[in-house]
C-alpha positions as CSV (number, residue, x, y, z in Angstrom):
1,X,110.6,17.9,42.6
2,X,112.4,21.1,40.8
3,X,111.7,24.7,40.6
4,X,112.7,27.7,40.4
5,X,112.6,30.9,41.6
6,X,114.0,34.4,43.2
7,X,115.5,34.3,46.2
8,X,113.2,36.4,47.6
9,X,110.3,33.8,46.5
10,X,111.9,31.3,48.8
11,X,113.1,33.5,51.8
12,X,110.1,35.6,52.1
13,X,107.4,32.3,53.2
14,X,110.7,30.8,55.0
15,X,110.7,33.6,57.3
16,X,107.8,33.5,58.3
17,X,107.4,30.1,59.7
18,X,110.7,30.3,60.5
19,X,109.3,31.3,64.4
20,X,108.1,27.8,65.0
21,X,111.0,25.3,63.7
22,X,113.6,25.1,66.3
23,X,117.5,23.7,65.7
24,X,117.3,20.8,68.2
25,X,113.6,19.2,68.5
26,X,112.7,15.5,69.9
27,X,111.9,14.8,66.7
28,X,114.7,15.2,64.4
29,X,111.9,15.9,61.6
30,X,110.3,19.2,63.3
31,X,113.5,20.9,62.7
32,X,112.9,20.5,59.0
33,X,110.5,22.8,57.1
34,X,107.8,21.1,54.4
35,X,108.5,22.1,50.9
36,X,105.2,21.5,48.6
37,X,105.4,22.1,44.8
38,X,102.1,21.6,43.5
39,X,100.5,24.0,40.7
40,X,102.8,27.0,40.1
41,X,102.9,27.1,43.6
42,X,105.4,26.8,46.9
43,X,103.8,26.4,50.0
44,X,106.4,25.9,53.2
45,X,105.5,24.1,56.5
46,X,106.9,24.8,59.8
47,X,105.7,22.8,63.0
48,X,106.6,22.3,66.6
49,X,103.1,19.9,66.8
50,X,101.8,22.8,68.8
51,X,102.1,25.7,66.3
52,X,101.8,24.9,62.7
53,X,102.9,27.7,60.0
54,X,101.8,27.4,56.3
55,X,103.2,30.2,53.9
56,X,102.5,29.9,50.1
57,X,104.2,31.7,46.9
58,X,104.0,31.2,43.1
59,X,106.9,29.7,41.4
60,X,107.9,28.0,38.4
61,X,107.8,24.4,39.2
62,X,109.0,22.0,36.6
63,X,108.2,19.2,38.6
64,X,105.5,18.9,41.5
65,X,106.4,17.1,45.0
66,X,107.2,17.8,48.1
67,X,110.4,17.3,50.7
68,X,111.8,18.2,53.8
69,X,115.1,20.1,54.0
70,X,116.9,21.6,57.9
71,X,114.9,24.9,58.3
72,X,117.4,27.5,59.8
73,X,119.8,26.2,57.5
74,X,117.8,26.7,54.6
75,X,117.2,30.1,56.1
76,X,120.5,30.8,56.3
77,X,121.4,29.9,52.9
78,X,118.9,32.0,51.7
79,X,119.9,35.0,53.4
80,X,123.7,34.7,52.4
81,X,122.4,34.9,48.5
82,X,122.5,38.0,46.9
83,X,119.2,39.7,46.4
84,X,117.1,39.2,43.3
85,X,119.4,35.9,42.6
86,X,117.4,32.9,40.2
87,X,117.1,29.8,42.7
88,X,116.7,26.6,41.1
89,X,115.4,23.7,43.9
90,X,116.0,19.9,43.0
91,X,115.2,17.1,44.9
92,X,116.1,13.4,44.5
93,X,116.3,10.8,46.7
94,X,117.6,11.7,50.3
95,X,119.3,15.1,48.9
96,X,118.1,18.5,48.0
97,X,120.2,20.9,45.5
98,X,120.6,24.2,45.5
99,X,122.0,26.2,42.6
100,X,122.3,29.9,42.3
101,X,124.3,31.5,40.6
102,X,127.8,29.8,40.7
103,X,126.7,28.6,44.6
104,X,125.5,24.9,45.3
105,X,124.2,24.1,48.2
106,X,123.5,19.9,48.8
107,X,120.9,19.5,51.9
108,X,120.1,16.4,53.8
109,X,116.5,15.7,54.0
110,X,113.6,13.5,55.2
111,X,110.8,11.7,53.9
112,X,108.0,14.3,53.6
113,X,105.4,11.4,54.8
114,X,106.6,12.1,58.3
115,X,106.1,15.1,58.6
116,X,103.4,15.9,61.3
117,X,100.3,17.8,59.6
118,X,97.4,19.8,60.6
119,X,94.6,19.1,57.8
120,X,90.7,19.5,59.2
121,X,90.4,21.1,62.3
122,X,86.3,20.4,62.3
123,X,85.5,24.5,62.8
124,X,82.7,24.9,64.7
125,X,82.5,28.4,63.5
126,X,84.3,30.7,61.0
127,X,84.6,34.6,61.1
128,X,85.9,37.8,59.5
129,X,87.3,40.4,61.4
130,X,89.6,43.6,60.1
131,X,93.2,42.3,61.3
132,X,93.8,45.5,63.0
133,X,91.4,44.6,65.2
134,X,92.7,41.2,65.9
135,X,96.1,42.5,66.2
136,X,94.8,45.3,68.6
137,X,93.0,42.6,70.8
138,X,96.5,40.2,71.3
139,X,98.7,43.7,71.7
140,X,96.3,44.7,74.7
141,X,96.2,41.7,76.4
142,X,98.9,39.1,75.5
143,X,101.2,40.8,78.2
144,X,99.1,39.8,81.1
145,X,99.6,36.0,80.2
146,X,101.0,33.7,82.8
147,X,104.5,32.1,82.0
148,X,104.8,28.7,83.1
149,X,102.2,28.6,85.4
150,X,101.5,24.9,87.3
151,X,97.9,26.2,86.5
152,X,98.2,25.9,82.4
153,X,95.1,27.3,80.9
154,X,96.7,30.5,82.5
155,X,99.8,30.1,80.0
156,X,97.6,31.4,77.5
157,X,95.1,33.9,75.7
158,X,91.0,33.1,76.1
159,X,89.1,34.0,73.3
160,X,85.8,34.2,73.4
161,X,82.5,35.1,70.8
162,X,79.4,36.2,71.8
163,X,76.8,38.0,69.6
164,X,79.1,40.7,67.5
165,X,81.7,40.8,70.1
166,X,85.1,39.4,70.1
167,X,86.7,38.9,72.9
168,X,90.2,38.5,74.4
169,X,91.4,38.2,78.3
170,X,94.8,37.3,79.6
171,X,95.5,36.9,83.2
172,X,98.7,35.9,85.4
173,X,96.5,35.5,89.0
174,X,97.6,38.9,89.8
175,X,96.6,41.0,86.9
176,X,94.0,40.8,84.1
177,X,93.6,42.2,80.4
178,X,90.7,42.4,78.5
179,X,90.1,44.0,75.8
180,X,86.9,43.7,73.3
181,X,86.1,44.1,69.3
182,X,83.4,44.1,67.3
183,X,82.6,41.6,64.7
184,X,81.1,42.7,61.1
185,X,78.4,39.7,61.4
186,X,76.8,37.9,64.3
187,X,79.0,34.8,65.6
188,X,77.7,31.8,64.9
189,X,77.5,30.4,68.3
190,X,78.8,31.2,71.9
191,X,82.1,30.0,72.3
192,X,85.4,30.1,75.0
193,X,88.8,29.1,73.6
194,X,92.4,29.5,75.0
195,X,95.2,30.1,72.7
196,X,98.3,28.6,73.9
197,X,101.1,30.9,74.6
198,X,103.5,30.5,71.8
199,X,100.6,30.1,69.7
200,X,99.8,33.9,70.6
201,X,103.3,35.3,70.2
202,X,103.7,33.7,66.8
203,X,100.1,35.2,65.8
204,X,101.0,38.0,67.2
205,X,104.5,38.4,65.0
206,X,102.9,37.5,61.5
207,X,99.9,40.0,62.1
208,X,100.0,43.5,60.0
209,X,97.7,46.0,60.0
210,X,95.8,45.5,56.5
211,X,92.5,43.7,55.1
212,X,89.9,41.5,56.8
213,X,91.4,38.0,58.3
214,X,89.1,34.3,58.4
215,X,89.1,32.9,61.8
216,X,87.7,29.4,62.3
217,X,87.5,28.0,65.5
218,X,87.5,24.3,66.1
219,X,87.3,21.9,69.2
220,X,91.1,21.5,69.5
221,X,92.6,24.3,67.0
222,X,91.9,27.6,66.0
223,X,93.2,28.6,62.1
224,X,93.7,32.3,61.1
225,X,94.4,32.9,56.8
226,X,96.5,35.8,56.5
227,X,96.9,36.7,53.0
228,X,99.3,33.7,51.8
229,X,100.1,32.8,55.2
230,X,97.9,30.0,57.6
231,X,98.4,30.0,61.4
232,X,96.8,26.6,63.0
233,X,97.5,26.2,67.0
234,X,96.2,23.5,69.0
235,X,93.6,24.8,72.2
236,X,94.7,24.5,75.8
237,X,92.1,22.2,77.2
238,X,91.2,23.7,80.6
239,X,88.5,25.8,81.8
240,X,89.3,29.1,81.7
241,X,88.9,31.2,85.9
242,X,85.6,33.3,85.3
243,X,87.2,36.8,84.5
244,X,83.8,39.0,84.8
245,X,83.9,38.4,88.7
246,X,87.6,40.2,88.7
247,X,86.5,42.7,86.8
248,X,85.0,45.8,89.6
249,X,81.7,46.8,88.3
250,X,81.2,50.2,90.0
251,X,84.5,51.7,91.9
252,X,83.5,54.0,94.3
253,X,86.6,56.3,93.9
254,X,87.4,57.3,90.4
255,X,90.7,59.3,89.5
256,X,91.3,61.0,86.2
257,X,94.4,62.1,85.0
258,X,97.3,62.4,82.4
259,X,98.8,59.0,81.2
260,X,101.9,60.2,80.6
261,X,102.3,62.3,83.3
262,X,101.0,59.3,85.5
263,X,103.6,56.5,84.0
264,X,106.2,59.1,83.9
265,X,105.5,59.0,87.9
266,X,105.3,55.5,88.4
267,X,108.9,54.9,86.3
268,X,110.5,57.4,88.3
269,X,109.2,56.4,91.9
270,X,110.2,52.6,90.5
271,X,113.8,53.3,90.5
272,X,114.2,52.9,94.1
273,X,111.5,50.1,94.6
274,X,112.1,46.5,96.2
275,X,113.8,45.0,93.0
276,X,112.2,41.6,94.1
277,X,108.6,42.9,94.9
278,X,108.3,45.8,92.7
279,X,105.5,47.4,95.2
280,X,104.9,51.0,95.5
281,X,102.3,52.8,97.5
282,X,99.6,55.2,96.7
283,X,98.2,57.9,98.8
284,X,95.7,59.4,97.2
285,X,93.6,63.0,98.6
286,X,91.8,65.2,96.9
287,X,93.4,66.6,93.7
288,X,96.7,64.8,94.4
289,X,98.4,61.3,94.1
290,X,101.6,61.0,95.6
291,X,103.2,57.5,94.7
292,X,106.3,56.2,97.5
293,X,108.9,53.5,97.3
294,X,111.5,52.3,99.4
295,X,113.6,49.3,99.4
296,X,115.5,47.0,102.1
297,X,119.0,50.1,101.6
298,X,116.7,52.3,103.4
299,X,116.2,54.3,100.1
300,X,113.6,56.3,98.9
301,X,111.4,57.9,96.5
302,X,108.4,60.1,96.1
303,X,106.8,61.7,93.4
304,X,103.2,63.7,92.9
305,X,100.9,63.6,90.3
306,X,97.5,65.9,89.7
307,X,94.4,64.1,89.8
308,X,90.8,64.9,89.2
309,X,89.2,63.5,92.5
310,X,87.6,64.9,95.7
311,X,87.1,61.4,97.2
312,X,87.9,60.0,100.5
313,X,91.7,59.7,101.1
314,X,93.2,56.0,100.3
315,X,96.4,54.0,100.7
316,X,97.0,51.5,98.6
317,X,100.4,49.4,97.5
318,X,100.7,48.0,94.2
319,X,103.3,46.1,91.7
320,X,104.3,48.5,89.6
321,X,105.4,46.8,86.6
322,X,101.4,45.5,86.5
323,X,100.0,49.1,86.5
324,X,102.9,50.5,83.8
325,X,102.1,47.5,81.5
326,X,98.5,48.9,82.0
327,X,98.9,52.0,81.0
328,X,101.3,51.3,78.1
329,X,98.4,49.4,76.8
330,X,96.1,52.4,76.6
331,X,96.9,54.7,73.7
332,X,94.8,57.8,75.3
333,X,95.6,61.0,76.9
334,X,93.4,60.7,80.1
335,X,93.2,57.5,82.2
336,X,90.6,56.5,84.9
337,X,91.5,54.9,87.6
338,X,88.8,52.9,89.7
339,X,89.6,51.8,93.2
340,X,87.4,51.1,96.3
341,X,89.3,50.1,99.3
342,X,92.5,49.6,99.9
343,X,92.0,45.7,99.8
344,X,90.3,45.6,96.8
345,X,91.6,45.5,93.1
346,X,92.3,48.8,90.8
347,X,90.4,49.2,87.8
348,X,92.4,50.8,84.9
349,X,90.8,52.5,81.5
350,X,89.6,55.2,79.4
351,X,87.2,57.0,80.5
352,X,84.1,57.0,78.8
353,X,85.3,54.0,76.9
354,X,84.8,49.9,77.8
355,X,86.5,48.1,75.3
356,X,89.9,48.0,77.1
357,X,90.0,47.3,80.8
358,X,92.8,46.2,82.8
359,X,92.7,44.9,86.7
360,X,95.9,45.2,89.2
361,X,95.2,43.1,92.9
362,X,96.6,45.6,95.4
363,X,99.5,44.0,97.5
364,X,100.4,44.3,100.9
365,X,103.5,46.6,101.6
């Protein structure tokens, strides 16, 4: 194999499937990237047999092949060149040369047979939708993802299609995120998937704002084509907990009031929480919520916020990272908070609008 071309040609795909190809693997070959020279073009695989990262670029290839080099070093090579420099790739044998300029660079490599690929995924349905919107769905939810949970199809993102509605919900066992989008056609059929973790956070990173994206969801992957970059994760097999029974469908007590003024409340209150627990309490009355803290120094804190509400009055404790992350996910002015008892879960949103909703489970203080 042999081509040629910029620097920037080479470093732009590298980054991005950079994300996925870790230094020290099990497999001394998933530390490499796949380089593919096949008609004028350079496409460059990254894989950690979970993720898989495809980003493709025209060159000037002389000769056609492919090879696997060490990714971060190539990375690094790449990034020490100075900009706009003429790259010239050659592979033969075991070795891979790199000129540029009066630099040389001679990498070690392995056998592109072995390197693990992700080629039919058997879609069960593809679909276009604007990738603002699909980047809009992960930012809203992804936070409320588990980490290393013993119950895995937590450790991930559920997506789910039904009619002209796409749907995402993330949930840790103490919080949930959902957040909805509609679909320019009708999906194809009904379907539930969950999105692994890192699969999420690596979507998450290569996602812009522009143009329409094609999602095609399989039995055991989903792919995503954006622009000259394809995302392929393997599907947490696991059923995912039945979110719609979390979700409060009519709160009897519903509080309006300022976002900003709200979180402002909650950060400052937070200061002097239990740095273990995080819990702070709400007493709410009519026309005023006054949030407390105090931890196990016998410190303080209280702060008031303006409400719209003429309600019964209520106690309630709560985490209050989970409620911050909340409202940090709503871009709006005016929140709505829904409670109903002080036992029962807090329902968080716009008002007047359902396609974001986020649920906190109250905690005893």
């Amino acid at each position: 194999m042999k081509l040629t071309a910029s620097r920037e040609d080479f470093l732009g795909p590298l980054q991005s499937v950079i994300g996925v190809v870790e230094r020290r693997q099990t497999m001394p070959i998933l530390a490499n990237v796949l380089l593919a020279a096949r008609d004028g073009k350079l496409s460059i695989t990254g894989s950690d047999l979970e993720v898989e990262l495809v980003a493709t670029r025209a060159v000037d290839s002389q000769t056609d092949g492919e090879i696997t080099v060490p990714g971060r070093k190539l990375l690094d090579i790449f990034k020490a060149l100075p900009e706009k420099t003429s790259v010239t790739l050659t592979s033969e044998g075991e070795r891979v040369t790199l000129k540029a300029g009066r630099s040389r660079f001679a990498l070690s490599s392995l056998p592109a047979a072995e390197f693990p690929l992700v080629e039919d995924i058997k879609a069960q349905q593809t679909l276009s939708i604007a990738q603002v919107d699909l980047r809009k769905l992960i930012d809203k939810t992804s936070f409320a993802m588990a980490q290393q949970d013993v119950r895995y199809y937590l450790n991930g993102l559920l997506l789910e299609t039904e009619a002209r509605t796409l749907r995402a919900v993330a949930t840790d066992g103490h919080r949930l995120a959902l957040c909805e989008a509609e679909l320019p056609a009708m999906a194809t059929t009904a379907q539930q998937v969950i999105v692994p973790r890192k699969g999420v956070l690596e979507l998450q990173r290569i996602l812009g704002t522009d143009g329409t994206v094609e999602l095609a969801i399989g039995t055991n992957h989903i792919r995503v084509e954006i622009g000259d970059i394809r995302f392929t994760s393997k599907l947490i097999d696991g059923r995912f907990p039945e979110y719609s029974r979390v979700v409060p469908a009519n709160p009897t007590k519903l509080i309006h009031t300022d976002r900003d003024l709200l979180r402002q409340s909650l950060q400052r209150t937070a200061i002097l929480s239990n740095e273990k627990y995080r819990g702070i309490r709400l007493n709410l009355k009519s026309g005023l919520l006054t949030v407390q803290a105090h931890n196990p120094e016998q410190e303080e804190a209280e702060d008031q916020v303006e409400v719209t509400y003429s309600g019964e009055e209520l106690e309630i404790g709560f985490n209050v990272n989970y409620l911050l992350d909340a409202l940090s996910a709503l871009d709006v002015g005016q929140v709505e908070l829904g409670l109903t008892d002080s036992n029962s879960s807090c329902l968080v949103r716009s008002p007047g609008k359902a396609e974001a909703r986020y649920v906190v489970m109250p905690m005893r203080l």
